[in-house]
Each structure stands twice: as C-alpha cells, then as structure tokens.
PDB file of the backbone (N, CA, C, O) and the ligand in Angstrom, with CONECT records:
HET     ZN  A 101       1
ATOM      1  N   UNK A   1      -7.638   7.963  -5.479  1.00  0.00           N
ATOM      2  CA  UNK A   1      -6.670   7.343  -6.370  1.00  0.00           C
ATOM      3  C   UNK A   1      -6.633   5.847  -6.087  1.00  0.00           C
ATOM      4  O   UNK A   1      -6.768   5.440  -4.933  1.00  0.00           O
ATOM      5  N   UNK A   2      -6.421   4.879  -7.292  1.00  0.00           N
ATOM      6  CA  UNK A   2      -6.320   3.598  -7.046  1.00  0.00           C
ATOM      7  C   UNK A   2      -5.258   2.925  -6.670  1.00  0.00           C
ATOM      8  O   UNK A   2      -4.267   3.100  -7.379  1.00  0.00           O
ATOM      9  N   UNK A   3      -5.123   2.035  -5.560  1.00  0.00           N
ATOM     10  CA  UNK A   3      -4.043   1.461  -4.987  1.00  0.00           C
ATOM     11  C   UNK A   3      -3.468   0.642  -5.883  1.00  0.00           C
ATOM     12  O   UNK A   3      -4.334  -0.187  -6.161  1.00  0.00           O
ATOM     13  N   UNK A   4      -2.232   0.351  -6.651  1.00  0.00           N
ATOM     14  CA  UNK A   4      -1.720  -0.849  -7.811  1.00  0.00           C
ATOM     15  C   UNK A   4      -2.338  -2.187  -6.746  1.00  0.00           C
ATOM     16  O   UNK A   4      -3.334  -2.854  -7.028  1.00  0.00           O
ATOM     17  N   UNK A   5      -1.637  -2.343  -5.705  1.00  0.00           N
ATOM     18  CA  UNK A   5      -1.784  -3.813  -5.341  1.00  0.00           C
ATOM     19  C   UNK A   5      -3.294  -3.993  -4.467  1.00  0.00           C
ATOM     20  O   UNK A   5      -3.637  -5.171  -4.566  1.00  0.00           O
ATOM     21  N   UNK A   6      -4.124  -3.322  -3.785  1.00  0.00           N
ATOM     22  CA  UNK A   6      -5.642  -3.977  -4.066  1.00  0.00           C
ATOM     23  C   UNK A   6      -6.204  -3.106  -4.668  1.00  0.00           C
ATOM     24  O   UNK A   6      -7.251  -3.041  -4.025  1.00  0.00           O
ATOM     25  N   UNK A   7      -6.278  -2.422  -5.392  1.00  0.00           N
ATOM     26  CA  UNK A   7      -6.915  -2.079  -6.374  1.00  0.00           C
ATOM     27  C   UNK A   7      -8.160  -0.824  -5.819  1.00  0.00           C
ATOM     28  O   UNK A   7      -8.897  -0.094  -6.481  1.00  0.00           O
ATOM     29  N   UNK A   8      -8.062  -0.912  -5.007  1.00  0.00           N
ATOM     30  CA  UNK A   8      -9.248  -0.006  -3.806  1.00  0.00           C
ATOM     31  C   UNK A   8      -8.842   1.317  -4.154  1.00  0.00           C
ATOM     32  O   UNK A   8      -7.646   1.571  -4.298  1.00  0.00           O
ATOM     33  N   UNK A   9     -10.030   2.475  -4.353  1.00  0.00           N
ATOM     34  CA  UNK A   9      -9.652   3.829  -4.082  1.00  0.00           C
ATOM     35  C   UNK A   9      -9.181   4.500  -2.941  1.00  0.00           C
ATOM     36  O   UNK A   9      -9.546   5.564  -2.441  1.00  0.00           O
ATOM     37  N   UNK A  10      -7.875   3.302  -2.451  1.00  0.00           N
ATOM     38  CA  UNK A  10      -7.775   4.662  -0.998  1.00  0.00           C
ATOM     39  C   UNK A  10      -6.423   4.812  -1.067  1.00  0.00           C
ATOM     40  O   UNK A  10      -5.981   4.314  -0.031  1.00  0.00           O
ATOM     41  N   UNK A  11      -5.324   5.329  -1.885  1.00  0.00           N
ATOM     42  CA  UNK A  11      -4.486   5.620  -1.852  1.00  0.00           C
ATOM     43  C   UNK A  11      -4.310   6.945  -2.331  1.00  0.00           C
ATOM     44  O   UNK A  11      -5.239   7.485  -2.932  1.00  0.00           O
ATOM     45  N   UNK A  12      -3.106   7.606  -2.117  1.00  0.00           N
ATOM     46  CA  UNK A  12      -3.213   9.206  -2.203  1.00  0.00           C
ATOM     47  C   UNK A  12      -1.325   9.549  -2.010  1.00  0.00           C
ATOM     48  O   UNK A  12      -0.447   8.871  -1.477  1.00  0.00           O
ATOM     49  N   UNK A  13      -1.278  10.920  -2.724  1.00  0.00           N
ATOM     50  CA  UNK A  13       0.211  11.299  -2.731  1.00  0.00           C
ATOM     51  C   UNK A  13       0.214  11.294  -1.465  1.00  0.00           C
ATOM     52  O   UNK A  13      -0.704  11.607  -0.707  1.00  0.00           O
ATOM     53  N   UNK A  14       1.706  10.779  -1.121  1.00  0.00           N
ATOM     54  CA  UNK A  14       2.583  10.494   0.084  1.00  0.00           C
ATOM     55  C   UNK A  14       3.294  11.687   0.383  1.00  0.00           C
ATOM     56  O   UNK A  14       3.144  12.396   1.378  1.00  0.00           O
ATOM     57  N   UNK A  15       4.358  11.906  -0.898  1.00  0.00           N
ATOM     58  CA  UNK A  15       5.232  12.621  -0.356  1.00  0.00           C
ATOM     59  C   UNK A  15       5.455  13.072  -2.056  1.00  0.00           C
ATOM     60  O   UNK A  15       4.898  12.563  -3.029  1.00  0.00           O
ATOM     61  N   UNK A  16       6.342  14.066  -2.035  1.00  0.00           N
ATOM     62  CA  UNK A  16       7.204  14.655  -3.429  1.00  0.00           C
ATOM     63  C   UNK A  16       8.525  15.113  -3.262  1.00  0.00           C
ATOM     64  O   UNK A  16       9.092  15.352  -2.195  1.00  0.00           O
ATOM     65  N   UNK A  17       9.007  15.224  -4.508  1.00  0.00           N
ATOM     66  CA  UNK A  17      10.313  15.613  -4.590  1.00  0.00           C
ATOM     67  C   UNK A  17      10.367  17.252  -3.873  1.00  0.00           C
ATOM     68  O   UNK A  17       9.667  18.189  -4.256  1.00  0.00           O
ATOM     69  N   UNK A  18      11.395  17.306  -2.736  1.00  0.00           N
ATOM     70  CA  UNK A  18      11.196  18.389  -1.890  1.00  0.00           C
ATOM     71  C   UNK A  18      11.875  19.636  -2.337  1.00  0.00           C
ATOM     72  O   UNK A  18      12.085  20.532  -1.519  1.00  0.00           O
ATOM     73  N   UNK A  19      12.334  19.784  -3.941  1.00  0.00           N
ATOM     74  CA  UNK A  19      12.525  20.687  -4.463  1.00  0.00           C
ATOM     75  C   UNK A  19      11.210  21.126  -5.277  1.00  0.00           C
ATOM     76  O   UNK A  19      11.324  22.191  -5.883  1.00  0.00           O
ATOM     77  N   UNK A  20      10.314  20.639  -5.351  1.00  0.00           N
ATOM     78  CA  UNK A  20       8.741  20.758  -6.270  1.00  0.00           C
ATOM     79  C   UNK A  20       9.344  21.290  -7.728  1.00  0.00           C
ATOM     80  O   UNK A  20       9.035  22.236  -8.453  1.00  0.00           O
ATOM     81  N   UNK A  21      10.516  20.064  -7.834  1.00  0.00           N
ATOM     82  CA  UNK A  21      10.626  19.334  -9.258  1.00  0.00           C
ATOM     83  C   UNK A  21       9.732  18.739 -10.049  1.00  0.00           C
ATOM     84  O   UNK A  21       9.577  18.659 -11.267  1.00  0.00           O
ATOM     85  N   UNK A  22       9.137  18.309  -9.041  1.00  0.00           N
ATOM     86  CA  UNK A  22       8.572  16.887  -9.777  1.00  0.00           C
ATOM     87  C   UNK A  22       9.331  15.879 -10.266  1.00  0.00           C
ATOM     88  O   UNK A  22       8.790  15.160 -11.105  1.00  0.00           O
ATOM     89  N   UNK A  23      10.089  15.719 -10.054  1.00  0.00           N
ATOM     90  CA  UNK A  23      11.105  14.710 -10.071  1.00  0.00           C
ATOM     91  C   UNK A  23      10.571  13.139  -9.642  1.00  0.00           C
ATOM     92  O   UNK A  23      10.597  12.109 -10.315  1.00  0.00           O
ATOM     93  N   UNK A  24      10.238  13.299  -8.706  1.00  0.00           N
ATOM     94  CA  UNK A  24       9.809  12.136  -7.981  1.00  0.00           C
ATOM     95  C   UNK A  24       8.438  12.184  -6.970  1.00  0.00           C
ATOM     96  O   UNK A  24       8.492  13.057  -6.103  1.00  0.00           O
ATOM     97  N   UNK A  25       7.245  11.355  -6.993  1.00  0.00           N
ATOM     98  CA  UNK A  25       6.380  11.867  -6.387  1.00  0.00           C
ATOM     99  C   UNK A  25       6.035  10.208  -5.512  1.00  0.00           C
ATOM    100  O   UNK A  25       6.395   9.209  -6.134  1.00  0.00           O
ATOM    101  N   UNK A  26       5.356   9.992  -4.116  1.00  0.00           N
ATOM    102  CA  UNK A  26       5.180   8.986  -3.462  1.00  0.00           C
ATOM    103  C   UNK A  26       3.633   8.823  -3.134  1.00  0.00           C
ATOM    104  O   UNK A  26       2.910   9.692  -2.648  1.00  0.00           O
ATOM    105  N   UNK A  27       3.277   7.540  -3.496  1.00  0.00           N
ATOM    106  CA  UNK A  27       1.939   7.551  -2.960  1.00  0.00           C
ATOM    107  C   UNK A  27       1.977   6.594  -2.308  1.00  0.00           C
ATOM    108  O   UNK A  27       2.897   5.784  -2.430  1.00  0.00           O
ATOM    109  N   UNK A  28       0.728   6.396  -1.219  1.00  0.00           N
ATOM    110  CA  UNK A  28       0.803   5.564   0.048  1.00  0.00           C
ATOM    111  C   UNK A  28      -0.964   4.849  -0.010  1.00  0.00           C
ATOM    112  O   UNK A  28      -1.923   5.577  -0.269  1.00  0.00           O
ATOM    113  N   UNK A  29      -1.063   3.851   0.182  1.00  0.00           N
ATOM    114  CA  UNK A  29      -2.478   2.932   0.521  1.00  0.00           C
ATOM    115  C   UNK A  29      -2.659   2.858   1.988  1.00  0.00           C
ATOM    116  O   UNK A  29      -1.917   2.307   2.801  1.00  0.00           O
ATOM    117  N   UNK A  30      -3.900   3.580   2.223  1.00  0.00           N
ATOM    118  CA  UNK A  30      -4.032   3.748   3.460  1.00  0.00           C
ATOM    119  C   UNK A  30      -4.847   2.384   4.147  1.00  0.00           C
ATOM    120  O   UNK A  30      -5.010   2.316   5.366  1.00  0.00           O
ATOM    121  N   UNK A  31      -5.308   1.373   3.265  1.00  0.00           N
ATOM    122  CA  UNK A  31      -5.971   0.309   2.859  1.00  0.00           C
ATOM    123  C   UNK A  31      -5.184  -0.891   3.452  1.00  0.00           C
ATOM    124  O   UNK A  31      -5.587  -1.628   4.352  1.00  0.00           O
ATOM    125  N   UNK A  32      -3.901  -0.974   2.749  1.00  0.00           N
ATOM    126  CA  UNK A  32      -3.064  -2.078   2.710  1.00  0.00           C
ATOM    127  C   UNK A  32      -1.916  -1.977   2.735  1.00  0.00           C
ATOM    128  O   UNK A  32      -1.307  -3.026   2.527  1.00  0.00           O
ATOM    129  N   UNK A  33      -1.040  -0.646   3.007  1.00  0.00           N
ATOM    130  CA  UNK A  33       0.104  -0.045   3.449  1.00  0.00           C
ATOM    131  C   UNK A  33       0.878   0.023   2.514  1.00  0.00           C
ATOM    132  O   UNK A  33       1.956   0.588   2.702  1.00  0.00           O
ATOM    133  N   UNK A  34       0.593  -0.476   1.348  1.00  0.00           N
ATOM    134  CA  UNK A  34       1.383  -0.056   0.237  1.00  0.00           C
ATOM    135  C   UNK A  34       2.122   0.825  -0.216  1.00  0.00           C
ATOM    136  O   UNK A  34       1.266   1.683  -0.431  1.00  0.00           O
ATOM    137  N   UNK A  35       3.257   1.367  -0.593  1.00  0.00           N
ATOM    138  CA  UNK A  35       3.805   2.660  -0.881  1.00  0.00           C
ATOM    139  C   UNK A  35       4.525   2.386  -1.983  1.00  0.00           C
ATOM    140  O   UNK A  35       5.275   1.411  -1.946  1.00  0.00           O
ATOM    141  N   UNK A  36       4.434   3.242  -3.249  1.00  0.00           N
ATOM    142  CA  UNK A  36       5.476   3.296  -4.359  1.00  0.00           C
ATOM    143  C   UNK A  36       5.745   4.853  -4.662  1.00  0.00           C
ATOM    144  O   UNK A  36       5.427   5.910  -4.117  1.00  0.00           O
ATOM    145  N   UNK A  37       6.509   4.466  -5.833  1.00  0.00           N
ATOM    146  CA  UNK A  37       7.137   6.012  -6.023  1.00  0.00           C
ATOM    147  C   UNK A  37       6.675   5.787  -8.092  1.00  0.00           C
ATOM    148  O   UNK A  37       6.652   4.858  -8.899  1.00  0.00           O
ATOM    149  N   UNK A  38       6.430   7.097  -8.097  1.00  0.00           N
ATOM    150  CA  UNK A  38       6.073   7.433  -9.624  1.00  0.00           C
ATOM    151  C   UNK A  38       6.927   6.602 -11.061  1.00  0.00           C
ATOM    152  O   UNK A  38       6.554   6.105 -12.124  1.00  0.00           O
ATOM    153  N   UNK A  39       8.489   6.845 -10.227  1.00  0.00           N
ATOM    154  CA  UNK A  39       9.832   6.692 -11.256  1.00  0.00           C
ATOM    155  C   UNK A  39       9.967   5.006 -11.212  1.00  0.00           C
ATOM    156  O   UNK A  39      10.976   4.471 -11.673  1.00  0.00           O
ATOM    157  N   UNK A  40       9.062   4.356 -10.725  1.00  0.00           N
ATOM    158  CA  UNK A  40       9.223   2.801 -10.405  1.00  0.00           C
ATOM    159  C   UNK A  40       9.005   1.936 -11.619  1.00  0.00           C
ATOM    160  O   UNK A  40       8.346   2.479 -12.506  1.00  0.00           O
ATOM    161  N   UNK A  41       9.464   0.564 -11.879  1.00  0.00           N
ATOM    162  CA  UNK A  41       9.327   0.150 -12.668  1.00  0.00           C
ATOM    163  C   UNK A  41       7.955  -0.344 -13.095  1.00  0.00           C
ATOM    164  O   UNK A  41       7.152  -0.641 -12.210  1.00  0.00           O
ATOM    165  N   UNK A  42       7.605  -0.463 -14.416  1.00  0.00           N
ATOM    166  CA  UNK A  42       5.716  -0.527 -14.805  1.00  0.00           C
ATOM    167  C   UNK A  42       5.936  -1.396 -14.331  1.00  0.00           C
ATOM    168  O   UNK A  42       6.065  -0.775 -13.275  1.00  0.00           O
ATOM    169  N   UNK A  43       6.231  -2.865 -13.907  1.00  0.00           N
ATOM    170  CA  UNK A  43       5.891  -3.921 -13.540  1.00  0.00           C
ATOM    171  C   UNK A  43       5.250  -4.013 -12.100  1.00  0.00           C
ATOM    172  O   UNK A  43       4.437  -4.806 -11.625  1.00  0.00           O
ATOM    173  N   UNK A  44       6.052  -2.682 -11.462  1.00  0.00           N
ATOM    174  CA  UNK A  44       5.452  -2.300 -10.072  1.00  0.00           C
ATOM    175  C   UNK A  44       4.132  -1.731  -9.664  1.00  0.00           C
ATOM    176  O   UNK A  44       3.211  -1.977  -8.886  1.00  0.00           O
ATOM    177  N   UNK A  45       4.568  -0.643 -10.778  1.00  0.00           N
ATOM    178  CA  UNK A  45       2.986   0.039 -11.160  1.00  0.00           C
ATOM    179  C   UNK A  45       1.882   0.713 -11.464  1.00  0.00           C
ATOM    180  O   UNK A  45       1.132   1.629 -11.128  1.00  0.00           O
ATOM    181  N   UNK A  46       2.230  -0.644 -12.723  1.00  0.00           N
ATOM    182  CA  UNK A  46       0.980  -0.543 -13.251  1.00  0.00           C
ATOM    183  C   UNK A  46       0.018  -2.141 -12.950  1.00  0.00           C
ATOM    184  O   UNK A  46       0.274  -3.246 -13.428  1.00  0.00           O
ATOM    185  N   UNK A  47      -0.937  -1.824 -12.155  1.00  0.00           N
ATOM    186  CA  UNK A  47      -1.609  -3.242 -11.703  1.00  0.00           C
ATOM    187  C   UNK A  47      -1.540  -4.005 -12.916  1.00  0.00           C
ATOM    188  O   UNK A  47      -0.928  -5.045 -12.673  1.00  0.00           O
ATOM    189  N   UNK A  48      -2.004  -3.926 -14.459  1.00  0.00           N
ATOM    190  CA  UNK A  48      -2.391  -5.156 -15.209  1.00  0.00           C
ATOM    191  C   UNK A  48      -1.091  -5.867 -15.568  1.00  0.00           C
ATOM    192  O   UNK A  48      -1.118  -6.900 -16.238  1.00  0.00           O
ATOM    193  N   UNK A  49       0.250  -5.232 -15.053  1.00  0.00           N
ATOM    194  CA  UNK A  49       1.634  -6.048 -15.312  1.00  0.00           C
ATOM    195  C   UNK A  49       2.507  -6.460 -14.602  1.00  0.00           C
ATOM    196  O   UNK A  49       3.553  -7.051 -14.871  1.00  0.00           O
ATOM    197  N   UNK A  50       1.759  -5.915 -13.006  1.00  0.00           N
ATOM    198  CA  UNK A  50       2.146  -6.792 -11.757  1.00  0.00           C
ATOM    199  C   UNK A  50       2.011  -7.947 -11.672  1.00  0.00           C
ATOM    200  O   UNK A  50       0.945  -8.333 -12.150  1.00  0.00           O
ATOM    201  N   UNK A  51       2.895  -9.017 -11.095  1.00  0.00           N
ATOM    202  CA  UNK A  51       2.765 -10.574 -10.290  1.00  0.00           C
ATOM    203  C   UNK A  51       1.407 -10.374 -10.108  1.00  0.00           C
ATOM    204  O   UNK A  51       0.957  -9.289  -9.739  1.00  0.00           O
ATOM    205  N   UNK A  52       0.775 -11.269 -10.323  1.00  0.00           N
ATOM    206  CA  UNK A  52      -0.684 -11.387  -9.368  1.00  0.00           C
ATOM    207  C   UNK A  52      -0.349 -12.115  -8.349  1.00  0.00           C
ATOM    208  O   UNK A  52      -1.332 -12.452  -7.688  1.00  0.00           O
ATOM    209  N   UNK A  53       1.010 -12.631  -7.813  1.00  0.00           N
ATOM    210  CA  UNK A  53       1.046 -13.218  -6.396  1.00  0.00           C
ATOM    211  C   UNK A  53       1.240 -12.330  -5.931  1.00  0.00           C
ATOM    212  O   UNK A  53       0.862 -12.365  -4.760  1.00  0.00           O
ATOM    213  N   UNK A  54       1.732 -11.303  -6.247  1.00  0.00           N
ATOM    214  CA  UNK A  54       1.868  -9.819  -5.337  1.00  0.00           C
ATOM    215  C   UNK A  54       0.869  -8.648  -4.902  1.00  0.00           C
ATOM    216  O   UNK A  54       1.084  -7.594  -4.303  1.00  0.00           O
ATOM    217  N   UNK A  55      -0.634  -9.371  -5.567  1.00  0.00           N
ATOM    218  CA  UNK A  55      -1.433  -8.217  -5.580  1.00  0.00           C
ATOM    219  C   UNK A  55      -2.447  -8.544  -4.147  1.00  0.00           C
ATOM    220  O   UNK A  55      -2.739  -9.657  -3.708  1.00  0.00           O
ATOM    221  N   UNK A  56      -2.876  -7.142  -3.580  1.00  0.00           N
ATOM    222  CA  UNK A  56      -3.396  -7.615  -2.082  1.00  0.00           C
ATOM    223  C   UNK A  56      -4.895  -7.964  -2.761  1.00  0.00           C
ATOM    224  O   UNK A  56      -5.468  -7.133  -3.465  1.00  0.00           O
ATOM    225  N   UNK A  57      -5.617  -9.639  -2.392  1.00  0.00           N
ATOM    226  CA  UNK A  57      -6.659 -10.031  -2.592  1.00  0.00           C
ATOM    227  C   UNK A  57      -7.805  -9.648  -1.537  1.00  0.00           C
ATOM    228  O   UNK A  57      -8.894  -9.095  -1.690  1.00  0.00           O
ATOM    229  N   UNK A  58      -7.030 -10.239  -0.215  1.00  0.00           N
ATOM    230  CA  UNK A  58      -8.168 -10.424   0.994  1.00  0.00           C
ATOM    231  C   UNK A  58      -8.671  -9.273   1.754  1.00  0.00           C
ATOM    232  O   UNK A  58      -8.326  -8.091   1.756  1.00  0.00           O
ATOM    233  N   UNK A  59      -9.605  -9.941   2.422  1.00  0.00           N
ATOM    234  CA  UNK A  59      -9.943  -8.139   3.358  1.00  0.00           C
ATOM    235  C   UNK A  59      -9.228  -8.069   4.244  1.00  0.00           C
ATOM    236  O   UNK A  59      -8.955  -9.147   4.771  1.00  0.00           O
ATOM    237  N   UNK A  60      -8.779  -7.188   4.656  1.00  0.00           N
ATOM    238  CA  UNK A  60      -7.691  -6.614   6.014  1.00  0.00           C
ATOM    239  C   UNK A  60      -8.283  -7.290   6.960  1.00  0.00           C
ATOM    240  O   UNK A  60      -7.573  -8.165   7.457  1.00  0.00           O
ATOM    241  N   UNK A  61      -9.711  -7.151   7.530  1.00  0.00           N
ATOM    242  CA  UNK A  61     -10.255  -7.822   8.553  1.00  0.00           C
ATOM    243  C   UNK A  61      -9.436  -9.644   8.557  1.00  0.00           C
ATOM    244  O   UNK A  61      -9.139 -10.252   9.586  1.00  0.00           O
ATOM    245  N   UNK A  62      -9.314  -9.962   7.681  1.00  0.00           N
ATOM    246  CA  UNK A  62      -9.682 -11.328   7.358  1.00  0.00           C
ATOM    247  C   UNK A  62      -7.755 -11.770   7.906  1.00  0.00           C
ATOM    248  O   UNK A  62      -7.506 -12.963   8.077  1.00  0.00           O
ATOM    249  N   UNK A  63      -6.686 -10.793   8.101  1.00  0.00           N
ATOM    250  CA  UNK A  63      -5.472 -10.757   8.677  1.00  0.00           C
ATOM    251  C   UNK A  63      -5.510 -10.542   9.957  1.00  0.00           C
ATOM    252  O   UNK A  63      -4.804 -11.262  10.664  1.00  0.00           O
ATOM    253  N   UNK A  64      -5.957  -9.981  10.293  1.00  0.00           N
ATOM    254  CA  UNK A  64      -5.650  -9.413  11.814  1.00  0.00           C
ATOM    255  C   UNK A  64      -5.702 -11.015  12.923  1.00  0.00           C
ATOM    256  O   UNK A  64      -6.473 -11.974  12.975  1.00  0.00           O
ATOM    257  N   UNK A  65      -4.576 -10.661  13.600  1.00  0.00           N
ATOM    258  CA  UNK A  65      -4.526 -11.763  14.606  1.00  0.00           C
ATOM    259  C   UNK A  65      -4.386 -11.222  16.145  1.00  0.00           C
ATOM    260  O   UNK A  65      -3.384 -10.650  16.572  1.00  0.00           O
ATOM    261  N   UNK A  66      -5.320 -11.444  16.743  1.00  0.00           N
ATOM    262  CA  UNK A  66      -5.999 -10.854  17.663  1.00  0.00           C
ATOM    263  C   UNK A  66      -4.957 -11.797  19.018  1.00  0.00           C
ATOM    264  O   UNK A  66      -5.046 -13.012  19.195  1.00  0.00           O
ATOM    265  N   UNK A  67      -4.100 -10.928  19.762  1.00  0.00           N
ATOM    266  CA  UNK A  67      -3.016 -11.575  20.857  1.00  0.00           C
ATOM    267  C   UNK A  67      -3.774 -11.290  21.833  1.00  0.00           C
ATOM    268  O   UNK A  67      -4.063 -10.148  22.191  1.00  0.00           O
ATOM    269  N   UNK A  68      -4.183 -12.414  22.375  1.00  0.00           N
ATOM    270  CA  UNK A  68      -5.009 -12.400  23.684  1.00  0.00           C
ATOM    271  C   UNK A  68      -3.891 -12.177  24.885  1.00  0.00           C
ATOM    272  O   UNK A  68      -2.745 -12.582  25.081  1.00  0.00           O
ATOM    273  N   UNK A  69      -4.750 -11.388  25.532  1.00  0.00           N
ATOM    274  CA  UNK A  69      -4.161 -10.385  26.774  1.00  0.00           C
ATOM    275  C   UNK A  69      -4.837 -11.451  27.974  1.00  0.00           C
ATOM    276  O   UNK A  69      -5.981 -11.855  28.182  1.00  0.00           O
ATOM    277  N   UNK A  70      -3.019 -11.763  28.883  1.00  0.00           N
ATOM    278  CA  UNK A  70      -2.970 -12.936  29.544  1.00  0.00           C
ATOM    279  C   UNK A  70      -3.524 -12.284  30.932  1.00  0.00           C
ATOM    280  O   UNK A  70      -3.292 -11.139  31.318  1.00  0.00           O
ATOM    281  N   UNK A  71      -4.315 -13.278  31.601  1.00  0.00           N
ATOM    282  CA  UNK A  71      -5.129 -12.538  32.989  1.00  0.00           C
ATOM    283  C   UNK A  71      -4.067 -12.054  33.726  1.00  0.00           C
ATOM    284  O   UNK A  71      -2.874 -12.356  33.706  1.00  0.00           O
ATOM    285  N   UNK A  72      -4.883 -11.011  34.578  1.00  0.00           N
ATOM    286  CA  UNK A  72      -3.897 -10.390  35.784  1.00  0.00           C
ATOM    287  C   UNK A  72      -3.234 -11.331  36.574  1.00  0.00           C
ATOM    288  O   UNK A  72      -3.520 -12.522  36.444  1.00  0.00           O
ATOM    289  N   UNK A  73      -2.550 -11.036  37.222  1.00  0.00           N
ATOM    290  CA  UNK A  73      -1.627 -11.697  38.230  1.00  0.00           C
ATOM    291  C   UNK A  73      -2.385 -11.240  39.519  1.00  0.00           C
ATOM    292  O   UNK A  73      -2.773 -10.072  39.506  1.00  0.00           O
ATOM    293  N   UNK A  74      -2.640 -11.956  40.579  1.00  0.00           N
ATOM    294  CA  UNK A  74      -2.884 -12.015  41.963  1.00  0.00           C
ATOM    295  C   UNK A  74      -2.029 -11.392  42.692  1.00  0.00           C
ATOM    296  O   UNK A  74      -2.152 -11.383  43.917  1.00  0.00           O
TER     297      UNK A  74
HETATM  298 ZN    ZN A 101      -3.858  -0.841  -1.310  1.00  0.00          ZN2+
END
C-alpha cells in the first residue's frame, strides 16, 4: 500500500475499529513513520491534495544523525 506522505509502497493497515465495524481503520509507514486513519480529512489523505511542505521528500538515510559515543573513562 502507498504511503500519502512519501509516496513509497511500504505502508500497511495499523490497526481497526475493535468492534470489526469498520468504522475506522489505521495505517502506518514503516518507511517514514507516518500514521493516519481512513475517516481523516482528504487533505490528509489523499497525496495529490496534501501541502507539499508536508510530504516526506528525502531518503531516511539522508536524516539520521549519528551521536558519537564519548571515549571510556580511565
Ligand atoms: Zn511513508
């Protein structure tokens, strides 16, 4: 399934309405941590009517900030 905000196939149902209503269903980006819910507003999502300042561009690699681990102590 496609993630709204990067657009990548790696998102997938999260969770559902725990009466299996269908009421409400959650999907999660395993990509870019994204999570929405079905009942959300289209602006949320549906990618072509999202902010494009809101949509994930970069590669994950390209975030990560690497906290250097301070030498042992004597
Ligand atoms: Zn994503």
């Amino acid at each position: 399934m496609k993630c709204v905000r990067c657009l990548h196939d790696t998102a997938a149902k999260f969770a559902e309405a725990p009466d299996k209503s269908g009421a409400w269903e959650m999907y999660a980006c395993s990509r870019c941590n994204f999570t929405w819910r079905n009942t959300e507003e289209p602006e949320v999502i549906t990618p072509e009517l999202r902010d494009k300042n809101f949509q994930f561009t970069q590669e994950v690699s390209d975030l990560q900030i690497l906290v250097p681990v301070p030498p042992l102590k004597k």
